[in-house]
Structure formats: structure tokens, C-alpha cells
Biotite code that builds the C-alpha atoms (Angstrom):
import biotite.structure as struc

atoms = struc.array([
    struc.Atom([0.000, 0.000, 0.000], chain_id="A", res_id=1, res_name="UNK", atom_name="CA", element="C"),
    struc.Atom([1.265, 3.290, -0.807], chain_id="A", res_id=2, res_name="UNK", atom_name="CA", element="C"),
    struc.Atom([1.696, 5.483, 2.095], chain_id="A", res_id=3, res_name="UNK", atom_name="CA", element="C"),
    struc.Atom([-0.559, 8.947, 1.873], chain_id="A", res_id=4, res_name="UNK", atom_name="CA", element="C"),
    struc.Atom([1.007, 11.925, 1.098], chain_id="A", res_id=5, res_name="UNK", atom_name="CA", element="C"),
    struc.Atom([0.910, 14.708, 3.530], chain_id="A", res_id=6, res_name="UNK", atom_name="CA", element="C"),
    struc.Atom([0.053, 18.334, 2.220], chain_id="A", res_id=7, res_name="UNK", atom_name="CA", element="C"),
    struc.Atom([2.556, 20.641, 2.280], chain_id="A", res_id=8, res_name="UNK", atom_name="CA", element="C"),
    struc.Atom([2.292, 24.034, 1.412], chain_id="A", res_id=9, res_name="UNK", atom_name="CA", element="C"),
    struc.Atom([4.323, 24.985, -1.460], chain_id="A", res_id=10, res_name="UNK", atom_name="CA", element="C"),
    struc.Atom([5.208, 28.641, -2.113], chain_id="A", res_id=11, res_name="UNK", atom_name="CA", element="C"),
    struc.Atom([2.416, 30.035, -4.082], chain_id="A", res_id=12, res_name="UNK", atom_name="CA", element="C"),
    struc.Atom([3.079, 31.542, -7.509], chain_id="A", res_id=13, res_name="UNK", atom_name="CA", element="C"),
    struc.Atom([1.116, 34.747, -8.172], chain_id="A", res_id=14, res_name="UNK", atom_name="CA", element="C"),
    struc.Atom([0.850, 35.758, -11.768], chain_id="A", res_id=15, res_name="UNK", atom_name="CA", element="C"),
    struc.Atom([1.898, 39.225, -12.712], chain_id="A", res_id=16, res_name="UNK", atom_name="CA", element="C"),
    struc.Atom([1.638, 41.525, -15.858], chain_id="A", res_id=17, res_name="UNK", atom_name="CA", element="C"),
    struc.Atom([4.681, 40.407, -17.167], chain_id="A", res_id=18, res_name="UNK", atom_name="CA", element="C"),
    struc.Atom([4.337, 36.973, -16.938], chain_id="A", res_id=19, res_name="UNK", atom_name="CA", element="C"),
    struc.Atom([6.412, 35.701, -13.993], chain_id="A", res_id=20, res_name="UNK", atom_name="CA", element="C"),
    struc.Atom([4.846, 35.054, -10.828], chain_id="A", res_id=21, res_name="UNK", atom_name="CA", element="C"),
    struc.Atom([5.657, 36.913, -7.761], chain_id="A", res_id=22, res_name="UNK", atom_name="CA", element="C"),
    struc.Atom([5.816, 34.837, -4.070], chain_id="A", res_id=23, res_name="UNK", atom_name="CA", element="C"),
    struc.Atom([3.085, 36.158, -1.175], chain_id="A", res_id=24, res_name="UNK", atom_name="CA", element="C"),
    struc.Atom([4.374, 39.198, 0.259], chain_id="A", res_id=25, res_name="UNK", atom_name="CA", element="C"),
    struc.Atom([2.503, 38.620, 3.221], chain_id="A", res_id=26, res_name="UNK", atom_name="CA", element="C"),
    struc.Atom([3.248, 34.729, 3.690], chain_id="A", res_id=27, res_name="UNK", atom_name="CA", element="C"),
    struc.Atom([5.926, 34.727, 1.728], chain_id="A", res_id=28, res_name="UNK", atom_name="CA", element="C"),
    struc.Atom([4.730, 31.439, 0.591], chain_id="A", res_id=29, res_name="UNK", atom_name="CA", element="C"),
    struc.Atom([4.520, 29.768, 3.557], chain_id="A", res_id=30, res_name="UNK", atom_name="CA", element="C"),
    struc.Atom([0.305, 30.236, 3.947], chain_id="A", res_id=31, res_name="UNK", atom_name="CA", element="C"),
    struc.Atom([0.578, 31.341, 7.403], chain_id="A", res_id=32, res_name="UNK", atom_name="CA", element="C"),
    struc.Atom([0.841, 35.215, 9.003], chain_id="A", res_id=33, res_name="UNK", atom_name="CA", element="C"),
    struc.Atom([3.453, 35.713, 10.992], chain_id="A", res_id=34, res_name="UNK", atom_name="CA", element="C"),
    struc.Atom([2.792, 36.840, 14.933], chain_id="A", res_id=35, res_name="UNK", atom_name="CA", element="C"),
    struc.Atom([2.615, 40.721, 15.051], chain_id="A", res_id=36, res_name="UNK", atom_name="CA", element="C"),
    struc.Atom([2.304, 41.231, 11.828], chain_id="A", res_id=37, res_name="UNK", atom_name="CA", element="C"),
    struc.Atom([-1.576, 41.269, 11.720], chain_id="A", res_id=38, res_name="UNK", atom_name="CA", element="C"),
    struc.Atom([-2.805, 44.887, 12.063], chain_id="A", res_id=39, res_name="UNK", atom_name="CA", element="C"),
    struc.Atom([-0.283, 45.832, 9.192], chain_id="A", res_id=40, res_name="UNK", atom_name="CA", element="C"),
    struc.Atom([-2.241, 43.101, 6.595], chain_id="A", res_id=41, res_name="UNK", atom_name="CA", element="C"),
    struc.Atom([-4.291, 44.660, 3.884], chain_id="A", res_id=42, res_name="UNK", atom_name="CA", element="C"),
    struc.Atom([-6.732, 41.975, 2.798], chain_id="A", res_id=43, res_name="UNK", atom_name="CA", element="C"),
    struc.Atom([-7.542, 40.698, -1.092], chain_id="A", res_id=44, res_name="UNK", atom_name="CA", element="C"),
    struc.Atom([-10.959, 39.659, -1.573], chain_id="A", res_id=45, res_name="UNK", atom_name="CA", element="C"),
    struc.Atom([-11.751, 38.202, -4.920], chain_id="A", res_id=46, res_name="UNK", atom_name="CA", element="C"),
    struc.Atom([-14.606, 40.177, -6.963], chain_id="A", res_id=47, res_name="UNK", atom_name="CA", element="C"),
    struc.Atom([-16.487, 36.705, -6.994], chain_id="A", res_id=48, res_name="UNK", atom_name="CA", element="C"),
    struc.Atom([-16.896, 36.653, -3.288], chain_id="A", res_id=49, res_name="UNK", atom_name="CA", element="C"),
    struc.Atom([-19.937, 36.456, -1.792], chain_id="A", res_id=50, res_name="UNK", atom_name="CA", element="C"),
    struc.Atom([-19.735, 39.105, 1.098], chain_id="A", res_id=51, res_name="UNK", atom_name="CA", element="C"),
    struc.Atom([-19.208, 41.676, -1.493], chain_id="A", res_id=52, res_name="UNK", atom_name="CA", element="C"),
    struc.Atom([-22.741, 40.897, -2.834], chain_id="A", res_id=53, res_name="UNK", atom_name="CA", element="C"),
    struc.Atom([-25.369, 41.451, -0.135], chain_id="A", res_id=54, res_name="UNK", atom_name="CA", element="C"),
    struc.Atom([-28.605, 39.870, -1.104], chain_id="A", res_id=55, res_name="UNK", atom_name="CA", element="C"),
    struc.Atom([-30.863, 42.849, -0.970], chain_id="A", res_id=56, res_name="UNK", atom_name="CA", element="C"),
    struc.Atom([-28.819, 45.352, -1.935], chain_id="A", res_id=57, res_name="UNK", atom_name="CA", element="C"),
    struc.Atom([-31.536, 46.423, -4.644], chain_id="A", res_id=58, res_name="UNK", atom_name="CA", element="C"),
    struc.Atom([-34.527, 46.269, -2.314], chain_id="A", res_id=59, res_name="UNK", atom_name="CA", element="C"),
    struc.Atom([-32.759, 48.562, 0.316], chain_id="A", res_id=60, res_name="UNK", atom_name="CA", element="C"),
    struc.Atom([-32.089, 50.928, -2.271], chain_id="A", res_id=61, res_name="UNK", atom_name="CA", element="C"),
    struc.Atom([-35.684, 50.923, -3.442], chain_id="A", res_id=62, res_name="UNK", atom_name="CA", element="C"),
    struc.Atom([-37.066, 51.613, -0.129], chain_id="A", res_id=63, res_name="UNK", atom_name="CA", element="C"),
    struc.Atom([-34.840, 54.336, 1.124], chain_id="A", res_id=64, res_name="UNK", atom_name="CA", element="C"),
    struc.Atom([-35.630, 56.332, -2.027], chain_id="A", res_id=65, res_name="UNK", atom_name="CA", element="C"),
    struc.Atom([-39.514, 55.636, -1.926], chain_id="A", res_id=66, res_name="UNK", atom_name="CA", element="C"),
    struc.Atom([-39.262, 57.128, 2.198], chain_id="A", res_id=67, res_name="UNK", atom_name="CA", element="C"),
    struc.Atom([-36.868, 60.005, 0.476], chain_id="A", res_id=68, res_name="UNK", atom_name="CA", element="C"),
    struc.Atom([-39.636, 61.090, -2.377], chain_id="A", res_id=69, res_name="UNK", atom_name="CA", element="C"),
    struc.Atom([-42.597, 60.454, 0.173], chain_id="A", res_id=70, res_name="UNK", atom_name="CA", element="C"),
    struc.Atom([-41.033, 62.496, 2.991], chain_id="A", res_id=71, res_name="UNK", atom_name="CA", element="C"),
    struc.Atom([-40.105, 65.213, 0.452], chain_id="A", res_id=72, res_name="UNK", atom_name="CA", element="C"),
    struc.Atom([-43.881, 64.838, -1.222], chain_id="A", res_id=73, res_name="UNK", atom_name="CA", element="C"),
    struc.Atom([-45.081, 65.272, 2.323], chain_id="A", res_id=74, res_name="UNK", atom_name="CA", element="C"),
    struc.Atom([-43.170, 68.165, 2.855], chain_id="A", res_id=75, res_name="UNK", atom_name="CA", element="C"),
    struc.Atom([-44.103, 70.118, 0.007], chain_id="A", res_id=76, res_name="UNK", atom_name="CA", element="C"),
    struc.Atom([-47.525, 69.281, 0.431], chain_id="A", res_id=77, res_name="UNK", atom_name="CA", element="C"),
    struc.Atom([-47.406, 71.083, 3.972], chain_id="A", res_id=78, res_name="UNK", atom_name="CA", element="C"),
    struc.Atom([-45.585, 73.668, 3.222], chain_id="A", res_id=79, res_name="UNK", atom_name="CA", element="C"),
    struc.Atom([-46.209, 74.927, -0.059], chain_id="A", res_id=80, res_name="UNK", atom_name="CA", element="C"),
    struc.Atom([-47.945, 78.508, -0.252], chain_id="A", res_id=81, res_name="UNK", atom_name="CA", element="C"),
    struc.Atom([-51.396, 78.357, -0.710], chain_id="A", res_id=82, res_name="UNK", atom_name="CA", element="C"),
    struc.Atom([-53.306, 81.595, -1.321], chain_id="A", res_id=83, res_name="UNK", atom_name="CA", element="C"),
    struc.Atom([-55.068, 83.547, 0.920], chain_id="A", res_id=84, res_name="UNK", atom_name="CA", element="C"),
    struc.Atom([-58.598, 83.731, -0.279], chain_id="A", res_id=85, res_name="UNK", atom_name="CA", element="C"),
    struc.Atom([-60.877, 87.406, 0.452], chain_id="A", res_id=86, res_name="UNK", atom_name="CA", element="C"),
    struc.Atom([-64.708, 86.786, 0.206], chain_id="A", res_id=87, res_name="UNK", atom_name="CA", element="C"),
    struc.Atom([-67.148, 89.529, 0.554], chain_id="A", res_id=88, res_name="UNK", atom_name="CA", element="C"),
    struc.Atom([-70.136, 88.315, 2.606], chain_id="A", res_id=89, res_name="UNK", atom_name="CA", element="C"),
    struc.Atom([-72.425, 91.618, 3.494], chain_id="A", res_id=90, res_name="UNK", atom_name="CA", element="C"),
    struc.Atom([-72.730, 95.490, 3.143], chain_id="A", res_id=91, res_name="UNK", atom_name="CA", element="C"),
    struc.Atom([-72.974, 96.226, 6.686], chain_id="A", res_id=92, res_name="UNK", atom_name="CA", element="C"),
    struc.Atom([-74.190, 99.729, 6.274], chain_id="A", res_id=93, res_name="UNK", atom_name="CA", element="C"),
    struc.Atom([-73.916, 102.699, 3.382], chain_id="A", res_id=94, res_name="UNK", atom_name="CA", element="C"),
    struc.Atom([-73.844, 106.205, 4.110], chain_id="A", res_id=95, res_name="UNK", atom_name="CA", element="C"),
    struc.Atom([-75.066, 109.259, 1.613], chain_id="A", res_id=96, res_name="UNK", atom_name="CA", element="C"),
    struc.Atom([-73.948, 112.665, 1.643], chain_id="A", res_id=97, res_name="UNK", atom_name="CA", element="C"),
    struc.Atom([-75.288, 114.923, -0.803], chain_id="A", res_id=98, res_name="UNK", atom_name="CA", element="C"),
    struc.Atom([-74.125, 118.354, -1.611], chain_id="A", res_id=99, res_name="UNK", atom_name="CA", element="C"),
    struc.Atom([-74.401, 120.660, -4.590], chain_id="A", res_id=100, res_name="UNK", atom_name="CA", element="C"),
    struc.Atom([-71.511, 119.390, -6.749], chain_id="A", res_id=101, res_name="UNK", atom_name="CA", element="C"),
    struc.Atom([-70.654, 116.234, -5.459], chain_id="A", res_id=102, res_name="UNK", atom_name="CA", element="C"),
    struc.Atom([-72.066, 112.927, -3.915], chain_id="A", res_id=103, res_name="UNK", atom_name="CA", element="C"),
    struc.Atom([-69.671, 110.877, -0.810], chain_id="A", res_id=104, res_name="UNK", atom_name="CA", element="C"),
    struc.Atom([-70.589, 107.825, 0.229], chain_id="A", res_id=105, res_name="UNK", atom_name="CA", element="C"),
    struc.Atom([-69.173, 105.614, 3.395], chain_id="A", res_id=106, res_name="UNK", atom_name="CA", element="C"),
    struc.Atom([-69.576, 102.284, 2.798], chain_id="A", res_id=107, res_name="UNK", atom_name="CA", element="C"),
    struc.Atom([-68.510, 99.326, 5.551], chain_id="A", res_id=108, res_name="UNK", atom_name="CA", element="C"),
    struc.Atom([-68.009, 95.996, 3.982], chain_id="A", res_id=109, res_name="UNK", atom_name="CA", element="C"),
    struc.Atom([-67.518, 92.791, 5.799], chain_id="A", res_id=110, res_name="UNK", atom_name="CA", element="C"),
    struc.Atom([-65.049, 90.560, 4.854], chain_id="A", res_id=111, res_name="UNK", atom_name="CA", element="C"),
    struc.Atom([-63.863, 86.824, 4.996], chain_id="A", res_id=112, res_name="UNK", atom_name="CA", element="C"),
    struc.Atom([-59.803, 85.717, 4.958], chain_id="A", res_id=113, res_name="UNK", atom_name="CA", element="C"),
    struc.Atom([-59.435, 82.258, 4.410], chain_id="A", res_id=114, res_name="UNK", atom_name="CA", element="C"),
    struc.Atom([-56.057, 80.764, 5.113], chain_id="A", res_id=115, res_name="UNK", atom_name="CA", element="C"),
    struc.Atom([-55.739, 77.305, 3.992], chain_id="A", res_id=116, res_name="UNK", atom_name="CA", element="C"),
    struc.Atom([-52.030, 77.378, 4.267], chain_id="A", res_id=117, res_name="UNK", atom_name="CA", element="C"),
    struc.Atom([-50.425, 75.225, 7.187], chain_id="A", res_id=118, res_name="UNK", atom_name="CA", element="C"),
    struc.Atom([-48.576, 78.317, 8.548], chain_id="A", res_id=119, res_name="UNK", atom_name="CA", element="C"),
    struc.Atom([-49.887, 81.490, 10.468], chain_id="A", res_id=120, res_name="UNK", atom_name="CA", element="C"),
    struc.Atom([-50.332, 84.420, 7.753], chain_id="A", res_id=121, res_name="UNK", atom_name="CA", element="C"),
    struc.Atom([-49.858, 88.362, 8.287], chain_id="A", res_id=122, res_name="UNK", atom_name="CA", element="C"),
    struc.Atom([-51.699, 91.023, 6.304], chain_id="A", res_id=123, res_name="UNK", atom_name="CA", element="C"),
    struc.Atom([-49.869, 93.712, 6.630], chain_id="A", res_id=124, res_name="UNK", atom_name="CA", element="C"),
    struc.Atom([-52.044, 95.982, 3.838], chain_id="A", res_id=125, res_name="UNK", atom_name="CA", element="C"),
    struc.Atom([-55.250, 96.006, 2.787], chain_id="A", res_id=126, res_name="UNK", atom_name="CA", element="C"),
    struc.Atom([-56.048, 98.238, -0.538], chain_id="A", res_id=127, res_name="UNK", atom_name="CA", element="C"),
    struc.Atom([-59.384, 97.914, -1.618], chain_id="A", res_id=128, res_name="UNK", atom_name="CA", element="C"),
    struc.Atom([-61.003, 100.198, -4.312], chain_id="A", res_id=129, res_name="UNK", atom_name="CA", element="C"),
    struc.Atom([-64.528, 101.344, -5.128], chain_id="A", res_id=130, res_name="UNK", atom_name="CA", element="C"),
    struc.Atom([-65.207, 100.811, -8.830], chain_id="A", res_id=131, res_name="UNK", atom_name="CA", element="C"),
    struc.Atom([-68.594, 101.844, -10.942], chain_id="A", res_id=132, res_name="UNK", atom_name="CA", element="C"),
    struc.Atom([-68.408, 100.426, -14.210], chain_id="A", res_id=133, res_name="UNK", atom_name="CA", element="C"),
    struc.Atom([-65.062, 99.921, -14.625], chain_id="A", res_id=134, res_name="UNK", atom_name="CA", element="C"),
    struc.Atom([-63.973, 103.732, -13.200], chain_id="A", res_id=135, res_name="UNK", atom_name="CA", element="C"),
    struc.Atom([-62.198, 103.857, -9.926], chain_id="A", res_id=136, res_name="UNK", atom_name="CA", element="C"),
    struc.Atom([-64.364, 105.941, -7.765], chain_id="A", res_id=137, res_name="UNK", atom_name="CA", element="C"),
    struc.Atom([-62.330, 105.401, -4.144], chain_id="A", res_id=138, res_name="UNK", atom_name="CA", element="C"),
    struc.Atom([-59.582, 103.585, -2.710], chain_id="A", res_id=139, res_name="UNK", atom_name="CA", element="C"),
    struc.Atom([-59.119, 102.558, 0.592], chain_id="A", res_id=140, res_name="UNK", atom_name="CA", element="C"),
    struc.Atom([-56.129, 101.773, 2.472], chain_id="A", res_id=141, res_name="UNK", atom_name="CA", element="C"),
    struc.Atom([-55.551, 99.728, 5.905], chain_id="A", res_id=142, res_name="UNK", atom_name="CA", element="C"),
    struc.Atom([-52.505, 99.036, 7.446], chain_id="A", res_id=143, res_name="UNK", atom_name="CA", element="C"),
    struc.Atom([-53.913, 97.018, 10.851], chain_id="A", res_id=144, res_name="UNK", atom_name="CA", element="C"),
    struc.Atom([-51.770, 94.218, 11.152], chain_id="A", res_id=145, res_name="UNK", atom_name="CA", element="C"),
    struc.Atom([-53.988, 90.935, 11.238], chain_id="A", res_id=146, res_name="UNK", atom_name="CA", element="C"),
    struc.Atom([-52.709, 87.507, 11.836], chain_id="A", res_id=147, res_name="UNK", atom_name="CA", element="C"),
    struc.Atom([-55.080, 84.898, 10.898], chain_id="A", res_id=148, res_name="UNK", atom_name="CA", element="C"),
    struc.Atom([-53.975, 81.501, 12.182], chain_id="A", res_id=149, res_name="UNK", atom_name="CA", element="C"),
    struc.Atom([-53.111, 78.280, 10.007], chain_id="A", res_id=150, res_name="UNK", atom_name="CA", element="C"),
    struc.Atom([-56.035, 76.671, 8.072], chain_id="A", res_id=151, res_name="UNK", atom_name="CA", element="C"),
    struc.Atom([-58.454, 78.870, 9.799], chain_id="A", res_id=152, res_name="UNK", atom_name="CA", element="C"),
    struc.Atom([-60.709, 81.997, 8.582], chain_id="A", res_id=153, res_name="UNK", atom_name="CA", element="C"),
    struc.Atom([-61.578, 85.379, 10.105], chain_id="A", res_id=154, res_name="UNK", atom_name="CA", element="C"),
    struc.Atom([-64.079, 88.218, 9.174], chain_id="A", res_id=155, res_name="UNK", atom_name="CA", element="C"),
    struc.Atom([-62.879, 91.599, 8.746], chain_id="A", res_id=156, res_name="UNK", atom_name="CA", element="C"),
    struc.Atom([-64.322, 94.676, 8.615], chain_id="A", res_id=157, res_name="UNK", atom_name="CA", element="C"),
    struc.Atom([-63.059, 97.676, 6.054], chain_id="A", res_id=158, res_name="UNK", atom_name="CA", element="C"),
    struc.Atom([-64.721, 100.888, 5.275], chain_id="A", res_id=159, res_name="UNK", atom_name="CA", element="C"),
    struc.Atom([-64.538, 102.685, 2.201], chain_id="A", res_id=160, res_name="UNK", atom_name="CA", element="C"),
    struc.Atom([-65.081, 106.298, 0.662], chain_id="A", res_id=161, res_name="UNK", atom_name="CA", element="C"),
    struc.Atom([-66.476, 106.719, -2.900], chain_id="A", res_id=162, res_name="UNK", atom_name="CA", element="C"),
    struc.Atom([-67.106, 110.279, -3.791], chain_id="A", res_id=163, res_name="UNK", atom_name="CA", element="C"),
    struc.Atom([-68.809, 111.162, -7.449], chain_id="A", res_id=164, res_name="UNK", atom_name="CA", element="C"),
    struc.Atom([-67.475, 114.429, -8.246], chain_id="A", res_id=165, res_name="UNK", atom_name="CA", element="C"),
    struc.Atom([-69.547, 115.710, -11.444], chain_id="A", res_id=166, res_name="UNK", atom_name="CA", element="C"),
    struc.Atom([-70.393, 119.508, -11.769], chain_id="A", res_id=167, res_name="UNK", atom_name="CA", element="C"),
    struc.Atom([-73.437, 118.570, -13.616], chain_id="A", res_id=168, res_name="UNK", atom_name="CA", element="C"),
    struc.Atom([-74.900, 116.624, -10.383], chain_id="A", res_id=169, res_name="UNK", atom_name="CA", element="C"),
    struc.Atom([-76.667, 119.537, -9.632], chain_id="A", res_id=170, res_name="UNK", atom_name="CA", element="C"),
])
């Protein structure tokens, strides 16, 4: 019977641009690391490896950018400007002044502000003007400062001056 042959390791041959092979320069053929010498190793992983391939490496990918689009879908949904919507409701009350060349009137208007935005809103102005068929007969300007809270609505009320000047009024 022929005895078994014990495994030896042989320096291994690495192959190198040129054609001749090179020994291990961290073995140095021997196939063990030398004591000491371990935090100073740089290791070579093969491209065919299999830790170098994580199995849902797609998947993970997929679901941090659907959170990343629906956070930033969420976010411009609550904080894109909306506009602030002004609805007249009622003519509270109208004041006539006659004299010989001209006509004033005072007229107090109520007003609703919607804000449908998610964020407090400030009017600093208010310019509102008086208009008979398409002629600007008054303008009124407030300057109260108003906050009206975040998806909320508040009723205002603004007065305005008109006055018809015509010489032939008389």
C-alpha cells in the first residue's frame, strides 16, 4: 500500500503583468501570518466573493428612495404657499352725503380671509377700491396688522369712501 502523502504548502506563484509570478508578500509562501504582523495586513478579496454581494442590496435601495420622495412629497404638500382667499359676505351699512356738486358715500363691507395654508399668515395691507363700471371711484387703504392663524378663517371689517365728483350733479 502506498503510504498517503501529507500536504505541504508549497510557495504560491502569483501571476503578474509580465508573466512571472511573484511569491506572497505577506506569507511569503509559507500560507501562514506571521505573529505581530496582523494589524499591518491589507486583505484581497476576490470580486467573486460572496460578502461583497449582499442579497438585498436592490430592495434597500428601493425603499430608502420611496421614504426620500414620500417624505419630500409630504413636505411640500405642507408647506407649499397656498393663497389667501378674500370673500365679501355683506354690506354692513352705506352712508349718503349729498351736496351741490358732489355725492360721498361711506360704505362698511364685511369681509372673509381664508387661510388654507399650514402656517400662520400676516396682512400687513389692505387696498381695496370702489369701482362703478369699470372707473375707480375710491380707494381705501388699511394698514392694521392681522394675523389669521393656520387653516383657519376670520371676518374683517373695512370701510370705504367713494365720492362722485360731477359739476353737472346739480
Amino acid at each position: 500500500m502506498e503510504k498517503p502523502k501529507m500536504f505541504t504548502p508549497s510557495p504560491r506563484r502569483y501571476g503578474s503583468m509580465s508573466g512571472t509570478g511573484d511569491t506572497c508578500p505577506t506569507c511569503r509562501g509559507t500560507g501562514r501570518i506571521p505573529r505581530g504582523h496582523e494589524d499591518m495586513l491589507v486583505a484581497v478579496i476576490p470580486c467573486n466573493d460572496v460578502r461583497l454581494k449582499p442579497r438585498r442590496t436592490k430592495l434597500y435601495v428601493c425603499i430608502s428612495m420611496a421614504i426620500c420622495l414620500l417624505l419630500s412629497c409630504l413636505i411640500l404638500y405642507f408647506l407649499f404657499p397656498r393663497s389667501v382667499v378674500l370673500i365679501p359676505v355683506a354690506v354692513q351699512s352705506v352712508l349718503v352725503f349729498f351736496s351741490p356738486n358732489n355725492v360721498r358715500m361711506e360704505i362698511t363691507n364685511v369681509i372673509n380671509i381664508t387661510n388654507e395654508n399650514f402656517v400662520p399668515v400676516q396682512i400687513l395691507e389692505l387696498d381695496i377700491q370702489g369701482l362703478v363700471l369699470r372707473t375707480v371711484m375710491g380707494k381705501s387703504k388699511n394698514c392694521n396688522r392681522t394675523t389669521i392663524m393656520s387653516r383657519s378663517q376670520q371676518s374683517y371689517t373695512v370701510q370705504l369712501n367713494l365720492s362722485f365728483n360731477d359739476p353737472g350733479l346739480k
